[in-house]
PyMOL commands that place a pseudoatom at each C-alpha (Angstrom):
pseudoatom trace, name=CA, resn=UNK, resi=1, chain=A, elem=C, hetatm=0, pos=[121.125, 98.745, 81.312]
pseudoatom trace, name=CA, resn=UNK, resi=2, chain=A, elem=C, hetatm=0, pos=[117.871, 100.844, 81.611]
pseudoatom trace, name=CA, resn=UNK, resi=3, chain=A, elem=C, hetatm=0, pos=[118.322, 104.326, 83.361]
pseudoatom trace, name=CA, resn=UNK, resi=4, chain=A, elem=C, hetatm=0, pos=[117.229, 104.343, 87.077]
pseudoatom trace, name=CA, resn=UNK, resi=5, chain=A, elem=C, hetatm=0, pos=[113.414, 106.626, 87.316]
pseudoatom trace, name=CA, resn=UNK, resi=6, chain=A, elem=C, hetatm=0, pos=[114.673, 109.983, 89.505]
pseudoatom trace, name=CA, resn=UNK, resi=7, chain=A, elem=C, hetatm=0, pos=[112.719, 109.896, 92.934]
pseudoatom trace, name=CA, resn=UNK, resi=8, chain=A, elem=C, hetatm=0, pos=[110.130, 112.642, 93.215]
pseudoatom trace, name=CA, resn=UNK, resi=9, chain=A, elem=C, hetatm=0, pos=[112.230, 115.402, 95.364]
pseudoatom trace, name=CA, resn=UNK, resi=10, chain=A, elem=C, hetatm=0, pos=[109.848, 117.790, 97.748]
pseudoatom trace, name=CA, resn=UNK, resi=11, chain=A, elem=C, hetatm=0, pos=[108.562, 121.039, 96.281]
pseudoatom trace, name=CA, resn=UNK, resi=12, chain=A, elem=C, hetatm=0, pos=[110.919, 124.198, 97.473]
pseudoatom trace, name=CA, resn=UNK, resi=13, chain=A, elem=C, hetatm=0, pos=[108.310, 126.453, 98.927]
pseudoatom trace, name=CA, resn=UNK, resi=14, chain=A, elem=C, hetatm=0, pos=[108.846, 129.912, 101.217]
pseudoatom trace, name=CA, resn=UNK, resi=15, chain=A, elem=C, hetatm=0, pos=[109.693, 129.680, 104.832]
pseudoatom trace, name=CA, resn=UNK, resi=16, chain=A, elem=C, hetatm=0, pos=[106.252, 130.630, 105.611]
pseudoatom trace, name=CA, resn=UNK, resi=17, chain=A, elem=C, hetatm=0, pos=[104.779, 128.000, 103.537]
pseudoatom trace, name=CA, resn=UNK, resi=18, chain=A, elem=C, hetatm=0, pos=[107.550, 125.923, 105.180]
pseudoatom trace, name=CA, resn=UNK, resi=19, chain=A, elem=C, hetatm=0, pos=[106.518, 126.542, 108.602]
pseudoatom trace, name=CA, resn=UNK, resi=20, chain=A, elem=C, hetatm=0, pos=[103.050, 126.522, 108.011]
pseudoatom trace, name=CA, resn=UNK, resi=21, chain=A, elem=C, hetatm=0, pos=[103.438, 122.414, 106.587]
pseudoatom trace, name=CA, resn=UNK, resi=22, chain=A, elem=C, hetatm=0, pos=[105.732, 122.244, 109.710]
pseudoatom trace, name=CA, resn=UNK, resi=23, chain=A, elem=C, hetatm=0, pos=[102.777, 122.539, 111.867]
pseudoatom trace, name=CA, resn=UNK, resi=24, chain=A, elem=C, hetatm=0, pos=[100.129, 121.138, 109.917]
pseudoatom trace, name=CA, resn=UNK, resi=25, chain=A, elem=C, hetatm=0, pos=[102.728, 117.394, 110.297]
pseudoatom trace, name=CA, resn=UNK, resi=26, chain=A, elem=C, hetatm=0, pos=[103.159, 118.337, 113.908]
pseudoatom trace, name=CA, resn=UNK, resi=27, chain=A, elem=C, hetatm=0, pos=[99.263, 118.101, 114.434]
pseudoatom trace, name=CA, resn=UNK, resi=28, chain=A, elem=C, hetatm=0, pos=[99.308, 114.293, 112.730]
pseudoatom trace, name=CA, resn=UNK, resi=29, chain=A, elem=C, hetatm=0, pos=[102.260, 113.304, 114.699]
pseudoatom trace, name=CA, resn=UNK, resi=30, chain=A, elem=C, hetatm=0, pos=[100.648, 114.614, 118.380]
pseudoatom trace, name=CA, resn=UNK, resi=31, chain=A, elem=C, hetatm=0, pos=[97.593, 112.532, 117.272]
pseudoatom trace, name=CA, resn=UNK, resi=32, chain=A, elem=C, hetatm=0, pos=[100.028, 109.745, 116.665]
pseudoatom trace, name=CA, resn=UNK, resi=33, chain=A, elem=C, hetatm=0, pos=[101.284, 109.785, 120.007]
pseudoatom trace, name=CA, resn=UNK, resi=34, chain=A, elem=C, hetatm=0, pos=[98.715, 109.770, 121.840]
pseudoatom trace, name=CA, resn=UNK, resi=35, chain=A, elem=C, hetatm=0, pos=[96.852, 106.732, 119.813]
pseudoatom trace, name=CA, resn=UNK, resi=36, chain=A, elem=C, hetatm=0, pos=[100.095, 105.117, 120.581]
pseudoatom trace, name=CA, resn=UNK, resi=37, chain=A, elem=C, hetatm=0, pos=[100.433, 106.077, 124.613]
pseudoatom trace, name=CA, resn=UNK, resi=38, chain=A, elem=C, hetatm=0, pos=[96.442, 104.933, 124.539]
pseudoatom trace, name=CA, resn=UNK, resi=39, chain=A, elem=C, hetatm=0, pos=[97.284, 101.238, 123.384]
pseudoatom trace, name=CA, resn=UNK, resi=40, chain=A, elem=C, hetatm=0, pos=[100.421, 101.060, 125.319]
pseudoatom trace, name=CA, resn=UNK, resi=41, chain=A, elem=C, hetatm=0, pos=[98.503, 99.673, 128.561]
pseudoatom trace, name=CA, resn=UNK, resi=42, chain=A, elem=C, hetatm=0, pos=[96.275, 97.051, 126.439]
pseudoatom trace, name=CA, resn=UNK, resi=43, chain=A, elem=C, hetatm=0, pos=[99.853, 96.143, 125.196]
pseudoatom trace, name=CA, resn=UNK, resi=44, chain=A, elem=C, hetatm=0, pos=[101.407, 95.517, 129.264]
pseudoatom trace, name=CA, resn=UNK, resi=45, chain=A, elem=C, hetatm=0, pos=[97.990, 93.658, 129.720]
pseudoatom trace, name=CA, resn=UNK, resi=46, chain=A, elem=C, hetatm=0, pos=[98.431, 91.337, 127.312]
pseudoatom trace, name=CA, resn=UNK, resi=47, chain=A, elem=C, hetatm=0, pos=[99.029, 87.593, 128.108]
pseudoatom trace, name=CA, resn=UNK, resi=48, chain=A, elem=C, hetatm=0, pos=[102.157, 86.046, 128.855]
pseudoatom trace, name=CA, resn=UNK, resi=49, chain=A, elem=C, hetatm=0, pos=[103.634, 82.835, 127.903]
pseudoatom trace, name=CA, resn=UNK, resi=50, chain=A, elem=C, hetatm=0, pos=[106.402, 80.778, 130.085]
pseudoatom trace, name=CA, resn=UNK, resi=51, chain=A, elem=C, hetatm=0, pos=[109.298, 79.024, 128.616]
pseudoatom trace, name=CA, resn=UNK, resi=52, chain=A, elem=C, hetatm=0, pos=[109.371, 76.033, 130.055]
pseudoatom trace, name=CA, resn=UNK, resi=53, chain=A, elem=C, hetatm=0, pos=[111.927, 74.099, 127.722]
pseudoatom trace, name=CA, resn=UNK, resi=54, chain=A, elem=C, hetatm=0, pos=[115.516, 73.731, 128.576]
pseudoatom trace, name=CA, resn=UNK, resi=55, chain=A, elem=C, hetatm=0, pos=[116.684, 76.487, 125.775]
pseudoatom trace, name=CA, resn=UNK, resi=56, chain=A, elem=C, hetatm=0, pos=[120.074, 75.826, 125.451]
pseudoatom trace, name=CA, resn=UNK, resi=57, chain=A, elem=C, hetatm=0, pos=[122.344, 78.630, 123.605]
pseudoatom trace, name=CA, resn=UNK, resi=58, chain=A, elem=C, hetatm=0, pos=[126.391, 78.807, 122.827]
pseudoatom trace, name=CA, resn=UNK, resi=59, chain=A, elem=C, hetatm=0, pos=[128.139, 82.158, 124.898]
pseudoatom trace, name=CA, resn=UNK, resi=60, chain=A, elem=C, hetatm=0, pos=[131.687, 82.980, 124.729]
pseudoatom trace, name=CA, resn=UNK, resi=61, chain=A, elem=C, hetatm=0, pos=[132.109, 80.094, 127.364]
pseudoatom trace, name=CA, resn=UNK, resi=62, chain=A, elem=C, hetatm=0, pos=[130.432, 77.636, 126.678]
pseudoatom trace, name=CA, resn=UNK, resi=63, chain=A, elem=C, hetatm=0, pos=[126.840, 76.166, 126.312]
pseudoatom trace, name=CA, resn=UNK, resi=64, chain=A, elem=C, hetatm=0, pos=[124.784, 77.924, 129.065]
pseudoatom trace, name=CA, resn=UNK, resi=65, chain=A, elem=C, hetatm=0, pos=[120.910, 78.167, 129.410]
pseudoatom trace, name=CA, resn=UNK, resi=66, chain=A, elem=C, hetatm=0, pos=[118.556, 80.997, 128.748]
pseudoatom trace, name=CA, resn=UNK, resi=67, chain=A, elem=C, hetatm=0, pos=[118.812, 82.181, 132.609]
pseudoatom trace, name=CA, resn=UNK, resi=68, chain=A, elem=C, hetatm=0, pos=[122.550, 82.175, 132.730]
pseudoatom trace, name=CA, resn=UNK, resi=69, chain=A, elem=C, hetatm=0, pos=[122.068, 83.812, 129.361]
pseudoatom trace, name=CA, resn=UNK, resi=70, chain=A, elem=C, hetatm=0, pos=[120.805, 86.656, 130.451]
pseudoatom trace, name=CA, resn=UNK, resi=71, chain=A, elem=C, hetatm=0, pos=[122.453, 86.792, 134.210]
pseudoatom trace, name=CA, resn=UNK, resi=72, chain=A, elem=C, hetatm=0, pos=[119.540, 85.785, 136.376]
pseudoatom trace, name=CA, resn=UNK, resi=73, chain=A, elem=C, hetatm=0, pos=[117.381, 88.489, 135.545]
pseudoatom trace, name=CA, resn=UNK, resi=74, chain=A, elem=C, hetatm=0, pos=[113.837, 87.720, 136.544]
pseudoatom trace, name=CA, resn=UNK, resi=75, chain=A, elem=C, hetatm=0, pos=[111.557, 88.381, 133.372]
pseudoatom trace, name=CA, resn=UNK, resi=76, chain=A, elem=C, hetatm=0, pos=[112.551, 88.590, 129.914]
pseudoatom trace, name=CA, resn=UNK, resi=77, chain=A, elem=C, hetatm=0, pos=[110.404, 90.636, 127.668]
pseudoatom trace, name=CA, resn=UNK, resi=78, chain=A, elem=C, hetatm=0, pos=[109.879, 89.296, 124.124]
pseudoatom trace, name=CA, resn=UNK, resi=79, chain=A, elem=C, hetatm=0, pos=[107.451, 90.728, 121.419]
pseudoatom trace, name=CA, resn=UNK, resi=80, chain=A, elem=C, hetatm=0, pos=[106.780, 88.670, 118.670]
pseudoatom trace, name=CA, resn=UNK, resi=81, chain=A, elem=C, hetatm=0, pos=[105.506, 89.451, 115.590]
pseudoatom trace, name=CA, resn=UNK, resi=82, chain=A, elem=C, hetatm=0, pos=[103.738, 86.823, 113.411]
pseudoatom trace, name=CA, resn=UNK, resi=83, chain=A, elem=C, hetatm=0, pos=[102.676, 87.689, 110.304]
pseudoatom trace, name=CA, resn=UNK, resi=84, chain=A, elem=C, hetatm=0, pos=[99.894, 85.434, 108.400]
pseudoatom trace, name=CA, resn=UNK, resi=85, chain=A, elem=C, hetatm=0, pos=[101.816, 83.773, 104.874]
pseudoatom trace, name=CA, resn=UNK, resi=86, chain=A, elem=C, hetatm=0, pos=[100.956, 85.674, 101.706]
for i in range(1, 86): cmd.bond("trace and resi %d" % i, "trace and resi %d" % (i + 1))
show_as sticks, trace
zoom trace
């Protein structure tokens, strides 16, 4: 059996170095955040779809259907991810 390749490990620098790469990430992960809090209301906007078949599921008593499945709530949020075939 052929030896695993070692993962690269990160460099060992000086705590100033340290903190220095500390803040450069922190700037990239700010920017992150707010791209992310900037699509978050095109994401509530988007479309809906009802489910309008009788979904039938098995709970610990029994067959039920998806509102007694999830106690009468009013909305069920769902996101779906489809991804296109390779």
């Amino acid at each position: 059996m052929a030896a695993k390749p070692k993962k690269a490990q990160p460099r060992i620098v000086s705590e100033p170095e340290w903190r220095r790469a500390v803040a450069r990430l922190l700037v990239r992960e700010k920017a992150a955040t707010r791209a992310g809090d900037a699509l978050a209301p095109a994401r509530r906007r988007q479309p809906r779809v009802a489910i309008d078949q009788p979904y039938r599921f098995q709970g610990p008593h029994g067959a039920v259907s998806l509102p007694d499945l999830f106690e009468g709530r009013r909305q069920l949020l769902l996101d779906h991810f489809r991804y296109a075939p390779t």
